[in-house]
C-alpha positions in Angstrom: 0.1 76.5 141.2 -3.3 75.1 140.8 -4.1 71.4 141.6 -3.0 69.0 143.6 -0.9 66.7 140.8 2.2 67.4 142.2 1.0 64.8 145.3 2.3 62.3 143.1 5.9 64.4 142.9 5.3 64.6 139.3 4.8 66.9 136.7 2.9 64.7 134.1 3.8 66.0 130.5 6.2 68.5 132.0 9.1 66.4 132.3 10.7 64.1 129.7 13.1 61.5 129.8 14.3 62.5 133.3 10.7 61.5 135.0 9.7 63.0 138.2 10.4 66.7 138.3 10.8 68.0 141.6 13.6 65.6 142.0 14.1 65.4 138.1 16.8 62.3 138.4 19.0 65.2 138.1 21.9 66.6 139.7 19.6 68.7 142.6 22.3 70.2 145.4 25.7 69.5 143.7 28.4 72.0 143.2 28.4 73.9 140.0 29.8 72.3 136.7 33.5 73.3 135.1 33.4 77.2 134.3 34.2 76.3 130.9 31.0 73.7 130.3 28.6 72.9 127.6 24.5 74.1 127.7 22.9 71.3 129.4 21.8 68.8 126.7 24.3 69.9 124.9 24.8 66.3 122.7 21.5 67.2 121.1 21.7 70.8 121.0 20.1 72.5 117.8 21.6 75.9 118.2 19.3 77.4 120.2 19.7 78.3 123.9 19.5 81.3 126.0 20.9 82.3 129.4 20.0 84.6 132.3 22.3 86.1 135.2 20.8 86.0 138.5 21.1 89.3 140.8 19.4 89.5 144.2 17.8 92.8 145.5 21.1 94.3 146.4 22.4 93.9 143.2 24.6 90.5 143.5 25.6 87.7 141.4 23.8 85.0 142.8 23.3 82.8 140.2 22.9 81.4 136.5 20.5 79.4 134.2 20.4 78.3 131.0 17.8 76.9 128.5 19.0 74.8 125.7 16.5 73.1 123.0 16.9 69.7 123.0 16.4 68.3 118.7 15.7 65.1 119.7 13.0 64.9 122.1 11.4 68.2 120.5 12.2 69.6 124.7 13.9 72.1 126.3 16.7 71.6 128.7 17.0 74.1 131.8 20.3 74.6 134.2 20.0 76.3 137.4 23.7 77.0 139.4 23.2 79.1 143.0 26.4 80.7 144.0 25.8 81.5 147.0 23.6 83.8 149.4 20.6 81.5 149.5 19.3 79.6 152.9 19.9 75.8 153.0 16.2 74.2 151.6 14.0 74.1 148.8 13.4 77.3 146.4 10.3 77.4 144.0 11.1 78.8 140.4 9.4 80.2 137.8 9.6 82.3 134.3 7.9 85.4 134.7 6.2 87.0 131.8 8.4 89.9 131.5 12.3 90.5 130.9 12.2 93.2 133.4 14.0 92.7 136.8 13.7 96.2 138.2 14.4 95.9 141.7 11.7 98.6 142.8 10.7 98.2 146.3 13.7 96.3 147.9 10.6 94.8 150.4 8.8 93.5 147.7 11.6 93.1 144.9 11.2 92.5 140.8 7.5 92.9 140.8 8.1 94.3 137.3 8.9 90.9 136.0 5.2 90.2 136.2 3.7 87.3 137.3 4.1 83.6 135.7 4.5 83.0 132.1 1.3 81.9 130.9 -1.2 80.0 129.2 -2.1 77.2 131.8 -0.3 73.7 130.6 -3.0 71.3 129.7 -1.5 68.6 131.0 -0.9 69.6 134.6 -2.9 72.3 135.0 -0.1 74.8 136.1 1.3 77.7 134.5 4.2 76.7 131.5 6.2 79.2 133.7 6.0 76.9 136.5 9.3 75.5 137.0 10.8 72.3 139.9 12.6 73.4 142.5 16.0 73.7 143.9 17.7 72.6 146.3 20.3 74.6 148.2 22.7 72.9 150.0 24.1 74.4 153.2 26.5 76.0 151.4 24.5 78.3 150.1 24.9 76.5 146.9 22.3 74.7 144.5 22.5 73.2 141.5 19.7 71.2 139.5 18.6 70.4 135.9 15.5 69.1 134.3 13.5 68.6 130.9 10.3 70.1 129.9 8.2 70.1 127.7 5.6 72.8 128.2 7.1 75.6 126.6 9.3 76.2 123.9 12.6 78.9 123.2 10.8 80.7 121.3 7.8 81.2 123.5 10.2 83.0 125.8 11.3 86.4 123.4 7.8 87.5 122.8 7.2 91.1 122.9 7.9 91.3 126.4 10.5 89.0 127.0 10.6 86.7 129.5 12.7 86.3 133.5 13.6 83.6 135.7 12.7 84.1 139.4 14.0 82.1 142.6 12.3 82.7 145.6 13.0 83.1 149.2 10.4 79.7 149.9 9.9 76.7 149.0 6.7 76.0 146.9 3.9 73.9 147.7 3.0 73.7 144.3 -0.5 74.6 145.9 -0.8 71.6 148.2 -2.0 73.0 151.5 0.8 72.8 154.2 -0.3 71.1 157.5 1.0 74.1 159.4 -1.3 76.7 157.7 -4.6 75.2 157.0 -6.4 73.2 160.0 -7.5 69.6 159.4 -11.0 68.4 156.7 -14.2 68.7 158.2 -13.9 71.6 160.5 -15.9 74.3 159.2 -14.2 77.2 161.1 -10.5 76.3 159.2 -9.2 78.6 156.6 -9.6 77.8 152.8 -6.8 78.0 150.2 -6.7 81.7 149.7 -5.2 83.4 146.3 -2.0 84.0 147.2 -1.7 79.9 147.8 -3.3 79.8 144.2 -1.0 82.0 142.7 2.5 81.6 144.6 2.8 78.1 146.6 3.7 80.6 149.2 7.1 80.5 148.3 7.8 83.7 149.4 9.5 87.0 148.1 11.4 87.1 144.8 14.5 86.5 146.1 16.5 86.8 142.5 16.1 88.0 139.1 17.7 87.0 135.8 16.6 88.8 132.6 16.4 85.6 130.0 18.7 86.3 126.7 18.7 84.8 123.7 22.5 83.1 123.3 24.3 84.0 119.9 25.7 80.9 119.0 
């Protein structure tokens, strides 16, 4: 989370069609589609789509997602649903750079996921891993979906593999919050450091979900 675009509350190139992507014009905080429901963008779909399961540290269900190419606008369309388990408020994503959600340390959980799918979009200046938000509802619940543009299906099966990560925070998508970093011009305040830089400070990896290719 690098620069400061997301001010504006958009994420430039990132998003299509839908237009601002932490709100995405999408369906942020509902309650989860029929059971029996089509991929997301599903009138355009090309055949190509992949899933992941979300499991917290303790080995629950929390969760799905699902990424479906979208022909016409050359896009990808990603689904998040949150069962359940998750504290009302905002929760940064991301795709990691590896398909490995290893729980490991249950304080520190799915480190083996790696960090953010990389390179750096030029367009926004964040990772292509960097994903909008969701919101969970006091339910527990969340639900959201957006367009982007900033990386392909296939750029998620490389050697690797890829995950999707939901975190415990929300993320500031590296603008400074108010109650962290003292006011401009006083020289003793603390600087962005590099976990600001490299997190948004949205916390621990809450859940994990190994991304699949879909046989369709």
């Amino acid at each position: 989370m690098r620069r400061n675009k997301w001010v504006a509350g958009a994420l430039g190139a990132c998003a299509l069609v839908i237009g601002v992507a932490p709100a995405a014009g999408s369906q942020i905080g509902q309650q989860s589609p029929e059971t029996s429901r089509q991929p997301a963008g599903a009138a355009y779909r090309d055949g190509d789509s992949a899933s992941a399961t979300l499991k917290d540290a303790k080995g629950n269900d929390v969760g799905s997602a699902w990424f479906t190419a979208d022909s016409r606008s050359k896009a990808v369309w990603v689904e998040v649903y949150l069962t359940g388990h998750f504290a009302p408020g905002f929760h940064g994503m991301h795709v990691h750079e590896k398909g490995n959600c290893t729980v490991g340390d249950p304080k520190n959980p799915f480190t083996a996921a790696g960090g953010h799918l990389m390179p750096m979009d030029h367009h926004t200046g964040l990772p292509i891993g960097q994903l909008p938000s969701v919101l969970v509802r006091s339910n527990g619940r969340g639900y959201t979906k957006f367009l982007l543009d900033t990386f392909t299906l296939d750029q998620l099966f490389g050697p690797d593999g890829t995950s999707i990560i939901v975190h415990s925070k929300s993320d500031n998508f590296a603008n400074i919050p108010a109650d962290r970093y003292a006011v401009r011009n006083d020289p003793s305040a603390p600087v962005p450091d590099e976990k600001t830089k490299a997190t948004g400070d949205a916390g621990s990896r809450y859940a994990c979900g190994v991304i699949g290719r879909d046989q369709n």
